[in-house]
C-alpha positions in Angstrom: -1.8 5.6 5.2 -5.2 4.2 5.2 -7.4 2.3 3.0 -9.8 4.5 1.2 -13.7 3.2 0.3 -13.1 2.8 -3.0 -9.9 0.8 -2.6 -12.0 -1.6 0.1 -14.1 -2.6 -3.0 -11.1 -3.4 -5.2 -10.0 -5.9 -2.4 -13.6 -6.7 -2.0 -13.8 -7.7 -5.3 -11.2 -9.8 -5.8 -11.5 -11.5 -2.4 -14.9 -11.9 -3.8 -13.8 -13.7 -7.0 -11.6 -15.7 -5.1 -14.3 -17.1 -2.7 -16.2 -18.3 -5.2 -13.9 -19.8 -7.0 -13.5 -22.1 -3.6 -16.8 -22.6 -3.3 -17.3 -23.7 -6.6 -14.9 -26.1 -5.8 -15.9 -27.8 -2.7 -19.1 -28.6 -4.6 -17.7 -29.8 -7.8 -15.2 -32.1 -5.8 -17.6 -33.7 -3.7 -19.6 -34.3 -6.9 -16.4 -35.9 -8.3 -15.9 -37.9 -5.2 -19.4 -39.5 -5.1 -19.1 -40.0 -9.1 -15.9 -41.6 -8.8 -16.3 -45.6 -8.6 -13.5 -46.1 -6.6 -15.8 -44.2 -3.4 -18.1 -46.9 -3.6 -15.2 -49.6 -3.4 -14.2 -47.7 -0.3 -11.1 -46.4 -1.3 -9.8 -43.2 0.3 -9.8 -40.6 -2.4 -6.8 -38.6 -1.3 -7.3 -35.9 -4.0 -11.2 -34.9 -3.1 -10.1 -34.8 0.6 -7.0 -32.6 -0.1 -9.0 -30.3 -2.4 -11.5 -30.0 -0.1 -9.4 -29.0 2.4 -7.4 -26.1 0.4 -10.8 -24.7 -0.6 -11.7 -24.9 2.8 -8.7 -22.8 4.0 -9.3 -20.5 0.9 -13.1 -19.6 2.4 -11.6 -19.4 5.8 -8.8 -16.9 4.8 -11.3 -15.1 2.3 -13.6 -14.5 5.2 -11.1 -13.8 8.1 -9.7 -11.6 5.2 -13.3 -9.5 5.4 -13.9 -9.5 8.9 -10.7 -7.7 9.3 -12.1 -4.6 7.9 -14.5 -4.9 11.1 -12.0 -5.1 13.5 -11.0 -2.7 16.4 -7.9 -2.2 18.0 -8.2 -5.5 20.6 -8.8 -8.0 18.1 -6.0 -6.3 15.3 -4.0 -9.3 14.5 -2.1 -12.3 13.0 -2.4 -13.8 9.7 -2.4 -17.5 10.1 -5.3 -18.3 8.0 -3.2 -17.0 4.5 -0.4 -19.2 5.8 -3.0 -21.8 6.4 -4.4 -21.3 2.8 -0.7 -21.5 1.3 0.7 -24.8 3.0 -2.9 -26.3 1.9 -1.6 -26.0 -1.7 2.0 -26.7 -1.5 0.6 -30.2 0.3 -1.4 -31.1 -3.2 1.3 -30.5 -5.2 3.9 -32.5 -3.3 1.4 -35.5 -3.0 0.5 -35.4 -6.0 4.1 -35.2 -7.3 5.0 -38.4 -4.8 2.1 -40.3 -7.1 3.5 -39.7 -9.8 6.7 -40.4 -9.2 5.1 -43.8 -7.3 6.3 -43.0 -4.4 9.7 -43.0 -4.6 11.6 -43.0 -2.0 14.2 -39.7 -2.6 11.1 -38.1 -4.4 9.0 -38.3 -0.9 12.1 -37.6 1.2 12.1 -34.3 -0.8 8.6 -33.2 -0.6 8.7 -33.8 3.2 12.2 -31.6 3.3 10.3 -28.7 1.1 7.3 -28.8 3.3 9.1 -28.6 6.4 10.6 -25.4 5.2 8.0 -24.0 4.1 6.6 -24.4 7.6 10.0 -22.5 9.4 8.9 -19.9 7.2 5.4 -20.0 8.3 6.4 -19.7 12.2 8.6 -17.2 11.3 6.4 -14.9 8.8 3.2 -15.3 11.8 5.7 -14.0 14.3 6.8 -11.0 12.6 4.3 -10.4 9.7 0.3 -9.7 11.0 -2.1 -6.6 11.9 -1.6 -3.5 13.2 -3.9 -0.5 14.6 -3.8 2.7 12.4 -5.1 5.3 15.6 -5.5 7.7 12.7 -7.8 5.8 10.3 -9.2 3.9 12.9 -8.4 0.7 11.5 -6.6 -2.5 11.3 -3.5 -2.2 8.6 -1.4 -5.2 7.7 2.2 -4.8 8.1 4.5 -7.6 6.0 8.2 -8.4 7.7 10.1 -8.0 4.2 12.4 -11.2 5.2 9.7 -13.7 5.8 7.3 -12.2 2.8 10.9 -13.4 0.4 11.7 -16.6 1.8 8.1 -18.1 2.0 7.5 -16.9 -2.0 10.6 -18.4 -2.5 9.7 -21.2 -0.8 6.7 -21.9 -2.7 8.7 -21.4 -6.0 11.1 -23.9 -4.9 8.1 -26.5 -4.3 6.4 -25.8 -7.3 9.8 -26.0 -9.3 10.6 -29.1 -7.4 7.3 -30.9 -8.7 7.4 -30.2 -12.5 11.2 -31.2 -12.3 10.2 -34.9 -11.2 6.8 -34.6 -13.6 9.4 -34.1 -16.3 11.8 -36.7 -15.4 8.5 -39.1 -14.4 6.9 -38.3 -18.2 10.3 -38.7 -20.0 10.3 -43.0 -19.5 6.7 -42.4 -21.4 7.3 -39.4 -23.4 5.7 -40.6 -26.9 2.6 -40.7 -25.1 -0.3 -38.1 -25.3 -0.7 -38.5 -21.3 2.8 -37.2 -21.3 2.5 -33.9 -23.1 -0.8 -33.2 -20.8 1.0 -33.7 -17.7 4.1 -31.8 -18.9 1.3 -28.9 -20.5 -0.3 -28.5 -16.9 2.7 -28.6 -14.8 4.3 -26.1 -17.1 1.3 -23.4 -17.2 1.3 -24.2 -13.3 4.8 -23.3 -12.9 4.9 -20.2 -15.3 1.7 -18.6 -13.8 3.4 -19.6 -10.3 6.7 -17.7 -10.8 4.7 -14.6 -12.2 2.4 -14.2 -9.2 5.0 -15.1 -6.8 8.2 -13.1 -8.0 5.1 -10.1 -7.4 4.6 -11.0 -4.2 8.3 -11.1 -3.3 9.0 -7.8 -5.1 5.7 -6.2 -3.2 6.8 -7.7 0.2 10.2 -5.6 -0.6 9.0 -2.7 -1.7 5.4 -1.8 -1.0 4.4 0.3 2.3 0.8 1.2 1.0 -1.4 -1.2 3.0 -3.8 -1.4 -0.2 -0.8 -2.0 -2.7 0.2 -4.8 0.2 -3.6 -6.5 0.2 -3.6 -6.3 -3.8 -0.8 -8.3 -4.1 -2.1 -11.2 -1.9 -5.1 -11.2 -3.4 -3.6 -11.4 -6.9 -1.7 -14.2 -5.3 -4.8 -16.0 -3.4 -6.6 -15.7 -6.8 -3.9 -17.9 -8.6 -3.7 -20.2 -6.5 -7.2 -21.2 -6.3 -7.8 -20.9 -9.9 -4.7 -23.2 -10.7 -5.9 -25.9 -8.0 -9.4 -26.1 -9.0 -8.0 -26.4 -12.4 -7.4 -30.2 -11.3 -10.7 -30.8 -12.6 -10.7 -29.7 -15.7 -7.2 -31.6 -15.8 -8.5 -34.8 -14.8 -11.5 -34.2 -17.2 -8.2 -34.1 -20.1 -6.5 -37.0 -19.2 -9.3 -39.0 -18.7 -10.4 -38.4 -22.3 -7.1 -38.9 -23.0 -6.7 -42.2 -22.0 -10.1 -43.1 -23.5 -8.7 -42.5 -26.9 -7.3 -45.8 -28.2 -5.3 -43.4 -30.8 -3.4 -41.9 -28.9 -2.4 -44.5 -26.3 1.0 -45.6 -25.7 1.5 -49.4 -26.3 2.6 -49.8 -22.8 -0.7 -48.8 -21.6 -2.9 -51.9 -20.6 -7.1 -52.0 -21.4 -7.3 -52.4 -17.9 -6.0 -49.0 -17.3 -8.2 -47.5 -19.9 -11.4 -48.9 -18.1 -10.5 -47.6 -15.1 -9.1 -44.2 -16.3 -6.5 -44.0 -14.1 -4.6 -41.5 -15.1 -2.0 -42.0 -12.3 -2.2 -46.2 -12.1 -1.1 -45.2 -15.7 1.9 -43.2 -15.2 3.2 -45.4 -12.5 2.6 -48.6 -14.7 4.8 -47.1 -17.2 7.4 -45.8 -15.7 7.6 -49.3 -13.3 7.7 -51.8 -16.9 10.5 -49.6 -18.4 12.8 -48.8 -15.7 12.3 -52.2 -13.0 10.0 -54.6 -14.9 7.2 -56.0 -12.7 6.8 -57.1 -9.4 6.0 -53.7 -7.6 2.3 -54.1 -6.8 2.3 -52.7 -3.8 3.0 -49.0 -6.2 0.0 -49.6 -7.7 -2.2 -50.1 -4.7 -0.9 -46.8 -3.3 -1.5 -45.0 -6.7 -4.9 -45.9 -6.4 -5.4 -43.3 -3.8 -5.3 -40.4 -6.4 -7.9 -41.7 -8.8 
C-alpha cells in the first residue's frame, strides 16, 4: 500500500513542526549557555550540551526522515537516526534525574541499567525494523518489527517512570517547598504526555500495516518529545523565579542559592542537610554541572 500525495503533506507537516521546534531550540540554548554566568567561570554546562545534542539528532532524523521520500530502491534503508533521536532524550532525563538525586550511587547505577536496555533494544529494532522497496509505488515504505516497536516504547516508559519515581522521593525531604511542587508539576505532565504518546506507539507498532498510519505515529511521537525537552526552558525560567521569591522559599534554602539560582545546588542542598547533614561538598560541585 503506498503513500498517497496528500498523505506525504500530513507527514510533511508534522515533520515540519517538529523541525522547527529543534531548531528553535538549538538557538535558544546556546543563548542560555552564553547568558548563563557559570560559562564565563568555565564550567561545563552539561544541560546546553545535552540539549543541543537531542535537537541535533531531532534535525538529523527530521531530515533523513524527508530525504527518504527521494530514495530509490539502492539506498531503501535502516532507521538509526529515530533511534539516534530517542536515546538522545532518554540520556537528559537520566542525567538529569542522577542531579537531582545528587548523584547517588543506586540512583546512577539505575540510569546506566535503563540505558543499556534501551540500547539492546536499539540493536535489535535497527536489525529487524528499517526500509523497504514498494516495486509497485515505486518507493521506499517502512516496515516496523512488532517485537522491537513494544519493547523499545516500553523501554522508554520504564525510563521516564523511573525518573519521576526518584524526583518524587528526591522532592519529598523538601516537600513544603514551592521548588518542590514545580519539579513534581513537570515531571508529572512529562510522564502523563509520555505514557499517552507511547502506549500509541506500542499499540500502532502492533497493529498498523498502512505505511502512512505507521509514519503518523512516529511523528506524533517525535513531536512530543521535542516539545517536552525544549520545555526545559521554560522550566528553568519557573524555577528560577521560583527561587527568586523570598516568599516562597523553604527555610533550608540558603541566600547563596538564591543568588546563584541554582535550582539543582538547591535540591541537592536540601536533601543532603535533612537526610546526612554536611560534609558532602564534593555533591555540590558536581551539581553545578546542570546550572
Amino acid at each position: 500500500m503506498s503513500i498517497t500525495s496528500r498523505q506525504f503533506a500530513i507527514l510533511g507537516m508534522l515533520g515540519g513542526w517538529t523541525l522547527e521546534i529543534s531548531v528553535n531550540g538549538v538557538i535558544s540554548t546556546i543563548v542560555y549557555h552564553f547568558a548563563n554566568p557559570n560559562t564565563k567561570r568555565g564550567a561545563i554546562n552539561w544541560t546546553a550540551i545535552l540539549m543541543t545534542n537531542f535537537n541535533f539528532a531531532c534535525i538529523v532524523y527530521m531530515l533523513n526522515f524527508f530525504i527518504d521520500w527521494f530514495l530509490g530502491e539502492s539506498n531503501c534503508f535502516g532507521n538509526s537516526a529515530s533511534h539516534y533521536f530517542y536515546l538522545s532524550f532518554d540520556l537528559f532525563v537520566l542525567f538529569k534525574t542522577c542531579v537531582i538525586s545528587g548523584f547517588h550511587k543506586g540512583v546512577v547505577g539505575m540510569a546506566g541499567i535503563i540505558f543499556v536496555n534501551r540500547l539492546c533494544w536499539t540493536a535489535l529494532d535497527i536489525s529487524r525494523s528499517g526500509g523497504y522497496w514498494d516495486p509497485v509505488g515505486q518507493q521506499c515504505n517502512y516496515y516496523q518489527f512488532p517485537m522491537s516497536g513494544i519493547a523499545y516504547n516500553a523501554s522508554d516508559m520504564i525510563c521516564d517512570m523511573f525518573c519521576t519515581l526518584v524526583s518524587v522521593f528526591g522532592t519529598s525531604k523538601i516537600s513544603k517547598s514551592r521548588i518542590a511542587e514545580v519539579i513534581l508539576q513537570e515531571n508529572f505532565l512529562r510522564s502523563l504526555l509520555m505514557f499517552c504518546v507511547n502506549s500509541y506507539a506500542m499499540y500502532a507498532a502492533l497493529n498498523f500495516t498502512d505505511p502512512f498510519l505507521t509514519l503518523a505515529s512516529f511523528m506524533i511521537q517525535n513531536y512530543t518529545y521535542a516539545r517536552l525537552l525544549n520545555l526545559e526552558h521554560f522550566w528553568i525560567g519557573v524555577r528560577k523565579r521560583t527561587l527568586s521569591s523570598p516568599a516562597k522559599l523553604d527555610k533550608q534554602m540558603t541566600d547563596s542559592d538564591v543568588e546563584r539560582g541554582s535550582f539543582i545546588n538547591t535540591i541537592v542542598s536540601s536533601v543532603r542537610k535533612s537526610r546526612i547533614g554536611a560534609g558532602r561538598e564534593s555533591e555540590t560541585s558536581q551539581s553545578k554541572s546542570f546550572r
